[in-house]
N, C-alpha and C positions, 0 to 999 in steps of 0.2 A: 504493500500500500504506500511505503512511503516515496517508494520511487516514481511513484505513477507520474503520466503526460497530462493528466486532467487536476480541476478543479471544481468541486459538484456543489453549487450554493443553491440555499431553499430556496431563491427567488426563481426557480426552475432555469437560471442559465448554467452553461457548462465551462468554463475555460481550459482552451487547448495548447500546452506549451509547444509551440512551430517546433523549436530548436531541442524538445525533448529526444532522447534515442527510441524511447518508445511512441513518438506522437503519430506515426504511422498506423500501429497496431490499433492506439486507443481511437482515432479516427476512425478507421473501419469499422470498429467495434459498436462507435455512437451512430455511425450513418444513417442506419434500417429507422431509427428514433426519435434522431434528434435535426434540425434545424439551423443551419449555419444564418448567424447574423451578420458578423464581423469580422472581417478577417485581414487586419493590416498584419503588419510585418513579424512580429513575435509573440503575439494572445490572438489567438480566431474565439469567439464567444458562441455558441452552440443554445437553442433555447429547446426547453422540451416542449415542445405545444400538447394539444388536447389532437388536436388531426395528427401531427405527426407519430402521437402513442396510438390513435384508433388505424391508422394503414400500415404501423407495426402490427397492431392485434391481429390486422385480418391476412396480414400476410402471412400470421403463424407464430408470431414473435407472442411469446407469454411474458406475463410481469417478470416473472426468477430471471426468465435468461436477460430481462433490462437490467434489472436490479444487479445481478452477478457484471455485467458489462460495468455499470456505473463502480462497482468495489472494487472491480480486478483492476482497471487503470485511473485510480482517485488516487492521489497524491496524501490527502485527509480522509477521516471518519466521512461516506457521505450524511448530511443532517439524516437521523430517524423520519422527521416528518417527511420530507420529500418521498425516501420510498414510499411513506403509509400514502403520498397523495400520490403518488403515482401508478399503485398497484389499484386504489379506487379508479383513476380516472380512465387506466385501462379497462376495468371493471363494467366500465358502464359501455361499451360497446359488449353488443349480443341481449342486454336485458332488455330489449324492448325485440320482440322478432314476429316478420310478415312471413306469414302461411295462407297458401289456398284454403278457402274452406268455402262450401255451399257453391252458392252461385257467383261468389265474390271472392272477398282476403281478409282474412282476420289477423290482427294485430294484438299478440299475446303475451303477457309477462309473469315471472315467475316469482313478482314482486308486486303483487296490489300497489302499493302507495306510489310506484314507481308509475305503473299506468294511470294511477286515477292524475296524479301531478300531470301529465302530457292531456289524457282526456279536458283536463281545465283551460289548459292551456288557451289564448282566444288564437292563436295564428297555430295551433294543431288542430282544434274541434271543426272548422269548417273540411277537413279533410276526414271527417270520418263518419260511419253510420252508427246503426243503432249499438246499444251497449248489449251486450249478448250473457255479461256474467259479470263477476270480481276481477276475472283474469283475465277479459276480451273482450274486444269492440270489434265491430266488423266495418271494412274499408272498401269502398266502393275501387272497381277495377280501374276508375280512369284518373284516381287520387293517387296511387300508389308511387308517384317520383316525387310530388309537388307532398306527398305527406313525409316520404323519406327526409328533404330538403328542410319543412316544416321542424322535425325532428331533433335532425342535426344541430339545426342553430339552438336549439334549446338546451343543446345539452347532452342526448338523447339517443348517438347514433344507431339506427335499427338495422339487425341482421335479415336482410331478404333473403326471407327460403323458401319465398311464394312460386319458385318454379318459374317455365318460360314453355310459350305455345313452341310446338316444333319448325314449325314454317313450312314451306312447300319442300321438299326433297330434291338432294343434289349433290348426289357421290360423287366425290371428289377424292384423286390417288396425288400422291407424292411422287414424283420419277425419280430413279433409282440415279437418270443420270439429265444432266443439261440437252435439252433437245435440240440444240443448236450447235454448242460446242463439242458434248458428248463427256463433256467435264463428268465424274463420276460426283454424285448429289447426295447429299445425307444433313438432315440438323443437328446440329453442335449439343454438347449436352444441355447446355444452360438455355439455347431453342427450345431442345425437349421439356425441360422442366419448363419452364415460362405456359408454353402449350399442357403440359398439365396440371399447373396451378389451374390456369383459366378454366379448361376442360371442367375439373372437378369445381368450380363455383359457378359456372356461367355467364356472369361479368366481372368485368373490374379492370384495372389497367395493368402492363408490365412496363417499366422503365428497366431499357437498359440505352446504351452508351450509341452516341452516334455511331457508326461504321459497323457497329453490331451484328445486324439483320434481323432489324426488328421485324421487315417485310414477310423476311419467312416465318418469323411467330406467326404472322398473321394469314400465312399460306398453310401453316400446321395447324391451325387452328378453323379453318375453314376445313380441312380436311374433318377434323375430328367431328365440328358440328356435323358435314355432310347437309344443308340446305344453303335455298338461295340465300346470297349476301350482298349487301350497300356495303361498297369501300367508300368512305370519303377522307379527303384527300387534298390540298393545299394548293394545288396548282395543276392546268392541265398537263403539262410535262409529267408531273408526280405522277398522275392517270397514267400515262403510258405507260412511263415505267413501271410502274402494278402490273397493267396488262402483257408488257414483255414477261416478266416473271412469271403468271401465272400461267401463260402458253410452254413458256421455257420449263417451269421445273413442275405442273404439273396434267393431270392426262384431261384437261377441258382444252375444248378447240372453238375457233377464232368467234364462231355464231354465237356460245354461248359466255363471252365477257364482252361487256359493251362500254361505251366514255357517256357519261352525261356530262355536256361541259359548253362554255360558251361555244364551241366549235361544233360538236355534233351533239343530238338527244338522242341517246338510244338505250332502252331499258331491258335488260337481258337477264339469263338465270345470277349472273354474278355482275352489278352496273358497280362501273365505279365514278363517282360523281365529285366534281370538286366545291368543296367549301363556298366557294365566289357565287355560284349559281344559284347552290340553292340559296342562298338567302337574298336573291333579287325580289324586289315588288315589282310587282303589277297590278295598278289601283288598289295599292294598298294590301293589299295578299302577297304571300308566298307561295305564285303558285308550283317551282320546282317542289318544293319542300311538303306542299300537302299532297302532292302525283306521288313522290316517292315514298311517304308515308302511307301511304295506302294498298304498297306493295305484299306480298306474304313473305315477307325477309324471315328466316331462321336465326341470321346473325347479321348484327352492324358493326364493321369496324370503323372505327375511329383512329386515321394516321396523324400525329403531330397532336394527339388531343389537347395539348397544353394551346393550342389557338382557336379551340371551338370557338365560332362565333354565338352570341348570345342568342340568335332565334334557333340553334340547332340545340343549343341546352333545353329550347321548350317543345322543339320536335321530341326532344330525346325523356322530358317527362313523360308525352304522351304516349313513350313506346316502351313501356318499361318490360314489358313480356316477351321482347326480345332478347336476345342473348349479345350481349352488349362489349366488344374489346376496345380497350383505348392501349394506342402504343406511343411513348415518347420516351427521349430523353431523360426529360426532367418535370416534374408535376407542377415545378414552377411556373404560377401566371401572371401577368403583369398588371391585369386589374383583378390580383386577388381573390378568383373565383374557385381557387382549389378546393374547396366545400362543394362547389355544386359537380366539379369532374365526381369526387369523393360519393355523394348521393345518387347521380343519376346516369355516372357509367359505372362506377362500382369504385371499393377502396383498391389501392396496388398490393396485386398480387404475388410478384415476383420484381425482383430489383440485385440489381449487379453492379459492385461497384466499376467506376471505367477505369481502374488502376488492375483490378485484378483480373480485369480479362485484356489490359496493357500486358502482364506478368504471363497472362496464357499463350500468346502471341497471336490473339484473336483483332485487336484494333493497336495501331501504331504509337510506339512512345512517341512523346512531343515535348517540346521545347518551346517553352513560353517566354519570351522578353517582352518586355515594353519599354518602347524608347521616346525616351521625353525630349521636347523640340522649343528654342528657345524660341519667341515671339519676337521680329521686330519692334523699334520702336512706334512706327507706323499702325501695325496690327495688334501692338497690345492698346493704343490709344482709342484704335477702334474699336476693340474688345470691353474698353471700360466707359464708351461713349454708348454703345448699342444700349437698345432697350435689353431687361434681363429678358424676357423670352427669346428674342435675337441671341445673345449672348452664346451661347452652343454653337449653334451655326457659325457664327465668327468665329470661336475657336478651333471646330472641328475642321474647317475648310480653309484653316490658314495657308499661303503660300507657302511660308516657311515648311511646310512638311513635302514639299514636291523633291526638293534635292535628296530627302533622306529615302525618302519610297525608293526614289530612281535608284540610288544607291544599294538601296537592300535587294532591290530588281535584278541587278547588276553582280551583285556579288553571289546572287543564285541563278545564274544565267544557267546552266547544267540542270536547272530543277524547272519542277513543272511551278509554276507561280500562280495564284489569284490574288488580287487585287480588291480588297471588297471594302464598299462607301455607302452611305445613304443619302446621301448627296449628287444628285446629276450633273448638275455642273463641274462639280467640281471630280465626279466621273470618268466625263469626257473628256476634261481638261490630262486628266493623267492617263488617259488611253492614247491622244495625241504624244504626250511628252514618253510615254513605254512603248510606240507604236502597237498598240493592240488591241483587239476588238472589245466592245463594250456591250456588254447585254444589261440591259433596262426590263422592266415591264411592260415598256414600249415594244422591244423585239421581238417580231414574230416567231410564233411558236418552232414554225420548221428553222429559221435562221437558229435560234438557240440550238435545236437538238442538232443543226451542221456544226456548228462552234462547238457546242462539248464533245460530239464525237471526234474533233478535230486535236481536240485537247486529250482526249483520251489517246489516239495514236501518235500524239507527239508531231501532229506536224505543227500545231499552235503549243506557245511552251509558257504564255501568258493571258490571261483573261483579265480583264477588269468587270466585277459583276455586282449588281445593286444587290436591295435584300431578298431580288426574287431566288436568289439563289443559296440565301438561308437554309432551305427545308427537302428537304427530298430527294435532292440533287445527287447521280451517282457518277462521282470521278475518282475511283481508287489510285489516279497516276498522279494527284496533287499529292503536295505532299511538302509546300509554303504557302501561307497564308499573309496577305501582310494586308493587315484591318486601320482604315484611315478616319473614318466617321461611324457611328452607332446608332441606334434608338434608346438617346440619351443613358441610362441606366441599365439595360435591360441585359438582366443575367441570363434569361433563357438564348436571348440573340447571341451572345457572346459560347457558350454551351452550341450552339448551333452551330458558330462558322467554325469553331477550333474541331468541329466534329466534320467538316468539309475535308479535311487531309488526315483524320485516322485513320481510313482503310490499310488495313497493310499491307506493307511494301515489299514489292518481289526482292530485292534486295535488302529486307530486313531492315532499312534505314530510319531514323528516327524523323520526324515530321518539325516543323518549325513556324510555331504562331507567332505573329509581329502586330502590336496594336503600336501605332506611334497616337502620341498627345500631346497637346500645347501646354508648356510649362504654365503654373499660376493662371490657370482658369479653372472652369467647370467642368473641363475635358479631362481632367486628370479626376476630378470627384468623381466625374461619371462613371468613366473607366476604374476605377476601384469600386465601383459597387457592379458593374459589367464583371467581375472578377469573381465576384463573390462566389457563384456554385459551382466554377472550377477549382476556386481554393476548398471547397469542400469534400472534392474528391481528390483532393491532395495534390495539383497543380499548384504549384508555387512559380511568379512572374520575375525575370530578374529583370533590375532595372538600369538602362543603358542611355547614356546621354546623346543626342544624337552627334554630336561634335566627336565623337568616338568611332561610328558609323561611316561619317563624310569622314573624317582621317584615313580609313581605310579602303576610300574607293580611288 
């Protein structure tokens, strides 16, 4: 104990010594549980929330094995009370649990007082029917997300064991081998397990690591269901690529997966539909999103769920008898809605950390710097004149960072490069100054997929790419990243692009992410909170001045 990497205080935060010998072990150890807040240079601070004990629970994790993680790398006695509160507040996920019953769902506790407290409740009672006993109320069929949801925020989270209709039937095989390359084809163990976590619950999400294959979770998992399925899916690119996959590795043919997307409507035994679409109006409706809701889906997956749009969270109350996957990275949302992924596609069910399948040689090690850039005096005067919403902008798209890009460009001339900005302008401007092509949002569909195939064979060995190329995207020959502009803060975008060059590399080589920033702005706050849930899976940034950088070009 008294060596331990941690620091366990009642206020339920954790502190992680970086510079410990053991802060590796103890990290892994708190990850399944705990919450990374903070993480500058020598204490990362870790919170135990009440979500992050309940998608421990339902992963499997019991109190003892937290409670034991928490003692085995605490430095100190952890407080008595924290366990006792945190063995309760695991506790209370599963006392409240949905069963079919009758013509409906009853909602049953093995705790009177625990039900009559939610029955009072005024934002649970409109989600439920008559009272049936001491132990059960009964829950009308089309309450059953929006009461989950209701639940949740109280306090309350409920174990759904109300079952899921089968859907229409659609056996589906796995190929033994790539039908194109003839590559011999099998899922990885931690595939297998992920597909049978889900299997055995019938929703819920997996997070594992960019360059993963989380697709093929969600190709093993369609096998297992064997009915029709909605992929949806972030972009039409994303769509294809599904659909190459599912022709490639398994025995469905070309009639039976279809694209619903800005480009074509076509609804097939297996559609896969993007995000964009369906939640288009038309006088005020959603009419993709009510057509496809009225499909006999057996199962919905959800790619990237950490970006459901907010009308698909209320498609997805109203379909709760489906059998529901969400696959991503990280459960982290940027407007906070990780309660409602939690309620109405399920809690995570399987999670890997991206270091220990770096260690299996399943996704490539990487190499993180960040090179800070000094501002002229010109652009810091403008930086301090702009309005504060302006303020990012001016810092993120300063010139001063054009010399150091070039340079880092320049010095991985041998390597496949991207370029990635959220900034058009300022885009374009370094696709002229790199000579190399730039894909936007603007870019048509087919020109991107000529550009990354082009990238992929090495005759392009540069891209510059906005954030459409955040999510989906598969180019296992990158393998430098060098990141100029963000969305402001955001840890999941950051988790995204360093996940653009883990696939790994035929030559076993290690990968290298570059975020440059403008000294003394908001560019550097940003990017340290952009930082944050890679330093939680044990990514540590080193930090390079760019006058170091241009010295050695």
């Amino acid at each position: 104990m008294a060596d331990g990497a941690l620091i366990v205080q009642s206020d339920r935060s954790v502190l992680l010594e970086v510079d410990h010998p053991k802060a590796d072990a103890a990290r892994a150890a708190i990850a399944p549980f705990a919450e990374l807040e903070k993480s500058p240079e020598h204490v990362h601070t870790y919170r135990l929330t009440p979500l992050a004990l309940w998608n421990a629970r339902a992963a499997g994790l019991t109190p003892q094995q937290v409670t034991d993680a928490l003692r085995e790398h605490s430095r100190y006695p952890v407080p008595p009370g924290l366990l006792t509160d945190l063995v309760e507040t695991m506790g209370r996920y599963g006392r409240l649990v949905l069963r079919a019953g009758g013509d409906g769902l009853v909602l049953t506790s093995s705790d009177p007082a625990v039900l009559e407290e939610v029955v009072r409740s005024r934002k649970v009672a409109p989600h439920l029917g008559e009272r049936l006993g001491p132990d059960r109320v009964a829950v009308p069929l089309a309450e059953r997300g929006r009461l989950k949801q209701a639940l949740l925020a109280l306090g309350w989270p409920a174990d759904d064991q109300a079952g899921y209709v089968e859907g229409a039937p659609l056996p589906i095989e796995l190929l033994a081998a790539h039908a194109d390359t003839g590559e011999r084809f099998g899922l990885r163990r931690y595939q297998r397990e992920s597909v049978a976590a889900f299997a055995a619950a019938g929703s819920g999400v997996i997070v594992l690591p960019c360059g993963a294959g989380k697709t093929l979770v969600g190709l093993g998992a369609m096998a297992a269901v064997g009915a029709r399925t909605l992929v949806l899916v972030t972009s039409t690119l994303a769509a294809r690529q599904w659909r190459e996959e599912l022709l490639a590795r398994t025995d469905l043919q070309p009639a039976q997966v279809g694209e619903y997307s800005g480009a074509r409507k076509e609804i097939a035994p297996v559609t896969i539909a993007t995000y964009q679409v369906l939640v288009t109006r038309r006088g005020g409706v959603h009419t993709h999103l009510d057509l496809l809701g009225r499909e006999d889906w057996g199962l919905i997956v959800y790619d990237e769920v950490h970006l459901l749009p907010a009308p698909v969270f209320r498609m997805t109350a109203e379909i709760q008898a489906r059998r529901r996957l969400g696959l991503t990275a990280t459960l982290i949302r940027e407007d906070g809605r990780e309660a409602d992924v939690f309620s109405l596609i399920g809690p995570k069910r399987y999670d890997v950390p991206w270091r220990d399948l770096e260690a299996q040689g399943w996704v490539a090690a990487a190499d993180c710097v960040e090179v800070r850039v000094d501002l002229t005096d010109e652009e810091r005067m403008d930086y301090a004149l702009a309005e504060p919403e302006e303020r990012y902008r001016r810092a993120a798209t300063a010139g001063s960072k054009l010399p150091v890009v070039a340079s880092l460009a320049e010095a991985h001339r041998a390597d496949r490069v991207l370029v990635i900005g959220q900034y058009l302008d300022q885009l374009r401007t370094l696709g002229e100054l790199l000579e190399a092509p730039v894909i936007t949002g603007a870019t048509p569909v087919k020109e991107r997929e000529a550009l990354f195939a082009a990238f992929r064979t090495g005759e392009l060995g540069r891209l510059v790419v906005s954030k459409v190329a955040n999510f989906s995207i598969d180019l296992p020959e990158a393998n430098v990243a060098i990141q100029v502009s963000g969305t402001f803060g955001s840890r999941q975008e950051e988790a995204q692009r360093l996940g653009r060059i883990l696939r790994p590399k035929a030559d076993g080589g290690r990968a290298r992410f570059y975020t440059v920033v403008s000294r003394d702005t908001n560019d550097t706050e940003y990017a340290q909170r952009r930082q944050r849930f890679l330093a939680e899976q044990g990514y540590a940034y080193q930090l390079v001045d760019a006058a170091e950088v241009l010295a050695r070009a």
